[in-house]
Each structure stands twice: as C-alpha cells, then as structure tokens.
C-alpha positions as CSV (number, residue, x, y, z in Angstrom):
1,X,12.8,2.7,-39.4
2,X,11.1,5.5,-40.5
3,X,11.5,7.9,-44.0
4,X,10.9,11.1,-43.0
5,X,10.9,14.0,-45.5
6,X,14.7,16.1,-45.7
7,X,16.3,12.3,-44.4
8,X,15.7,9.2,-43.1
9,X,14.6,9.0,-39.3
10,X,15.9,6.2,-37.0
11,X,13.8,5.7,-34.5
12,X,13.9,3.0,-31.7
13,X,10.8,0.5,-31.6
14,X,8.1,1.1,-28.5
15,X,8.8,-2.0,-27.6
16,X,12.6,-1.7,-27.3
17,X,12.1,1.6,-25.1
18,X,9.9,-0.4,-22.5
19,X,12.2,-1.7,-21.1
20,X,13.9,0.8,-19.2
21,X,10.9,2.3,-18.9
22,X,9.3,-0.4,-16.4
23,X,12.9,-1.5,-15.0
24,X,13.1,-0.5,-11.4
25,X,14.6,2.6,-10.2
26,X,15.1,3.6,-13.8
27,X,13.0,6.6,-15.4
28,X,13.3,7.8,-18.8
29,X,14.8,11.6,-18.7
30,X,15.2,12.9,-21.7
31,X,16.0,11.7,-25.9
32,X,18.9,12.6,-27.4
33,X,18.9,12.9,-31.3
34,X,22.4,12.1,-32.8
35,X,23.1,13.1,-36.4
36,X,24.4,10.5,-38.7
37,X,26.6,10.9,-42.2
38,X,23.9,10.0,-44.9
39,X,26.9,7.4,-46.1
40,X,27.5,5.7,-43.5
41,X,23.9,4.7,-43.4
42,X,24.5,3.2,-47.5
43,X,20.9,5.2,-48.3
44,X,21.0,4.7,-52.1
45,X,21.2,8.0,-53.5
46,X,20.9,10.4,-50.6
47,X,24.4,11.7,-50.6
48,X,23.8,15.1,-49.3
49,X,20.6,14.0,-47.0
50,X,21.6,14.2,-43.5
51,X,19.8,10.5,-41.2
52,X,19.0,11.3,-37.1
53,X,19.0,8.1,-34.4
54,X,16.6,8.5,-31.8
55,X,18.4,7.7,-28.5
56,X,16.5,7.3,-25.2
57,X,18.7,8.9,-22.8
58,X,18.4,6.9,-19.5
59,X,18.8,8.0,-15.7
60,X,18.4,6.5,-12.5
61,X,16.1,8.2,-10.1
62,X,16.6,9.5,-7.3
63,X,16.4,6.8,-4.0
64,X,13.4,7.8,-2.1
65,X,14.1,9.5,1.3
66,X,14.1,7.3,4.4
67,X,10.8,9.1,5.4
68,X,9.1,8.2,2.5
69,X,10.7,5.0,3.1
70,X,8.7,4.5,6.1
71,X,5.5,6.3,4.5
72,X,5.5,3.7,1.9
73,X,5.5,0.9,4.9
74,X,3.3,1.8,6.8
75,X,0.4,2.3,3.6
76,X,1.6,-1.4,3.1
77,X,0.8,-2.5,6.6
78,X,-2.7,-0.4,6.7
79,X,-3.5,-2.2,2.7
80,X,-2.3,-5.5,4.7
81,X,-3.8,-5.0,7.7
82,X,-7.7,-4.6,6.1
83,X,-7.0,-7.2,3.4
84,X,-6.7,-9.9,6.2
85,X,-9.1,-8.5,8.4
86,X,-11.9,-8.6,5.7
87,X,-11.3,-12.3,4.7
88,X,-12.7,-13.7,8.2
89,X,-16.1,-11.6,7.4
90,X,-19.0,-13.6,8.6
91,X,-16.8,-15.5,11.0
92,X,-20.0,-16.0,14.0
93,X,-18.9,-14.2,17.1
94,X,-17.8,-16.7,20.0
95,X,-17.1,-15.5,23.6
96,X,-13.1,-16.0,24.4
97,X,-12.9,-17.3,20.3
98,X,-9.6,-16.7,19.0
99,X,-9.5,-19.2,15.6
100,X,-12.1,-18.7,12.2
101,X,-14.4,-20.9,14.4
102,X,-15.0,-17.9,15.9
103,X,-13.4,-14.8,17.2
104,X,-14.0,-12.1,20.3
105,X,-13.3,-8.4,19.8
106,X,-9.5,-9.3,21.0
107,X,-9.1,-12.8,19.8
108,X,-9.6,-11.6,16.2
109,X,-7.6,-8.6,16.3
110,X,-5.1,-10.9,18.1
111,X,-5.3,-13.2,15.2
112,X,-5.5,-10.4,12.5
113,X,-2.6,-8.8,13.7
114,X,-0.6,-12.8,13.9
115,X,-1.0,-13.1,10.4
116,X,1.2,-9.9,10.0
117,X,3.7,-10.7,12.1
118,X,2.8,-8.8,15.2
119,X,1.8,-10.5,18.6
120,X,-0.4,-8.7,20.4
121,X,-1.8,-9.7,24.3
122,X,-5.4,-11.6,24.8
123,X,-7.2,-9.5,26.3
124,X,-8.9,-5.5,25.0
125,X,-7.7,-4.2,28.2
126,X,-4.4,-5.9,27.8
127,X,-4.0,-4.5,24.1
128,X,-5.0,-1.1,25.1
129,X,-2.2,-1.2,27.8
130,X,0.2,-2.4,25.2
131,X,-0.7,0.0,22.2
132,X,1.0,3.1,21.6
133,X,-1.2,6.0,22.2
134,X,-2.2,7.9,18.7
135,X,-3.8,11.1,18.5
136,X,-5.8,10.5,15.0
137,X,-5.3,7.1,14.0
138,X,-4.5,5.7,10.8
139,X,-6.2,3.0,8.6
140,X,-5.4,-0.5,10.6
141,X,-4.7,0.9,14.0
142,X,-6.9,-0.1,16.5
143,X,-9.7,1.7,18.7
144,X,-10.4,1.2,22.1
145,X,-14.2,1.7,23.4
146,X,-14.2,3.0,27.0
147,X,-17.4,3.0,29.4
148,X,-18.4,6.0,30.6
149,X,-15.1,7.9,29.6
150,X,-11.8,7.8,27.7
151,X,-10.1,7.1,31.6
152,X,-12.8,4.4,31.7
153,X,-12.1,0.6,31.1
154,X,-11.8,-1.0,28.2
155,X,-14.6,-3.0,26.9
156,X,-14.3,-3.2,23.1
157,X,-11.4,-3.2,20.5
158,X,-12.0,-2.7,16.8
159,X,-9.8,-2.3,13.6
160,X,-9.8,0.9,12.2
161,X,-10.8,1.1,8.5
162,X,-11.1,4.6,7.5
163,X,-14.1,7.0,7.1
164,X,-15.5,6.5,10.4
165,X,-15.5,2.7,9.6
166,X,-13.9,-0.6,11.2
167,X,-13.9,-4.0,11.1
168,X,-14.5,-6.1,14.4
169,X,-16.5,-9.3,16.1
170,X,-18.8,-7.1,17.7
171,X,-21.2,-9.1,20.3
172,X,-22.9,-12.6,20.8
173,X,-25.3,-13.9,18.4
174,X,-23.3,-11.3,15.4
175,X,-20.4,-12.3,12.9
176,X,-17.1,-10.5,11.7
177,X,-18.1,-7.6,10.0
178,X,-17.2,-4.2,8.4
179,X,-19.2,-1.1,10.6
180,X,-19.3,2.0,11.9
181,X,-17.6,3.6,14.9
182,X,-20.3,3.2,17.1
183,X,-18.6,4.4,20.5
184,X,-18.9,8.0,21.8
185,X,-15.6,7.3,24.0
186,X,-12.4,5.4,22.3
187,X,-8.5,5.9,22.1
188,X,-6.2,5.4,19.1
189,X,-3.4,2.4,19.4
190,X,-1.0,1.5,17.1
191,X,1.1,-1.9,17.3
C-alpha cells in the first residue's frame, strides 16, 4: 500500500502483476483505476478523502495467424537444424562414413537431418533428386555443388548456415566444420 497525497493509493505488488504478465497467451492491456469510499477502507480520520485500487486489466491476445504459425516452425527447424549440425564439429572425414566416427558430405547431412526427424536418401545425388527445389534458400536447407554447371552432377552437399556460410565434411584428410560456400555452381533443397 501506498499513501499518496489527496488519499490513500492501492496499488497491486510487482510481483503480483507478473504473473499474468509471463502467463502464456496473456498480455497486459490496459489498468483500470476504481474509486473506493474512504469508509469502507476504515482510514482513521479520512472521512472526506476519496482511496483508488489499481487494477491490471487482463486480455488474451490475439492467436497468431496460421502463417506465422508456420514462420515460427520453420525458424525452429533452421535454430535446430545448425545446433545439431555444429555438435559433430571436428568429426574426421571418412569416405561412405555415416556415424560420429566419421561422416561423408551425405552421410552427415543424412545423420544431421535423422536427429530431426527427417530421413533423407544416402547418397548427394540421391538427396538432390529428393529435395524440393528452392530459389534462395534458407538457414538449414541444403546446397548442392554441381561440376561444370547447375545441370551438372552432383558432387557435394552442404548445410546451409547463413551469410554465405555452411556446415559440411568436406574431403579426405579434413573434419566437420563450419565454411564458406566454396562452389561457383549449386542448387537450393529443402527436406
């Protein structure tokens, strides 16, 4: 409670308002300020003083579109794809590898994309043929190298990680690691 020159001032407690604050779907609109008979409120003496309650006036908010439904997904996937792509850093490059003892180009997005759910075929060819064809990819989709041209075969997958960067087992005698798009031709796929 607080004493507030012209009346006495209810007001409710920080800690009491935090509640609904943080509570899920709820926002806090607005405060509503109710005025209370001095008498009711037995303030000794303060017959003609006039006391106000502080209120917080509670509203739920709006449920998000189903577009921003998806929106919200798919930065989830793209936080979750990277996350588990980063832990097997290091991991030594190993021709047809497919475990942390060591990975291919495919075998660890293979295994990346596994631990979220989402089986993908063996081979770089084979997961370019699968992928979904994106114009300007997003962060975890995957990039395709091409020889000679973008109708050229596939020779190299990588996990897209934003700014010109990805994460991929890149040759023999090299580790998982975190790089640059180092390919002139590649195509966008999204699982």
């Amino acid at each position: 409670m607080s004493f507030g020159a012209g009346g006495t001032v209810l007001r409710a407690s920080e800690d009491s308002m935090s509640l609904p604050k943080r509570a899920a779907g709820i926002t806090l609109a607005a405060t509503l300020t109710l005025p209370v008979a001095a008498s009711t409120l037995d303030l000794r003496g303060s017959s003609q003083a006039e006391a106000t309650t502080t209120v917080a006036a509670v509203e739920r908010a709006p449920a998000p579109s189903p577009r921003a439904n998806r929106a919200a997904a798919r930065a989830a996937l793209s936080e979750r794809t990277i996350k588990v792509a980063s832990r097997y850093k290091g991991v030594p490059y190993r021709f047809g590898g497919t475990t942390p003892r060591g990975f291919d180009c495919s075998g660890y997005t293979r295994f990346v994309f596994a631990k979220l759910h989402k089986k993908l075929p063996r081979t770089s060819q084979q997961q370019f043929n699968a992928a979904h064809r994106v114009k300007h990819p997003r962060v975890g989709d995957l990039l395709f190298y091409h020889s000679g041209s973008r109708n050229g075969p596939v020779y190299h997958v990588v996990i897209y990680a934003g700014h010109s960067r990805v994460w991929h087992a890149p040759n023999p005698g090299t580790r998982v690691k975190r790089g640059k798009i180092y390919a002139q031709h590649w195509t966008a796929g999204r699982f």
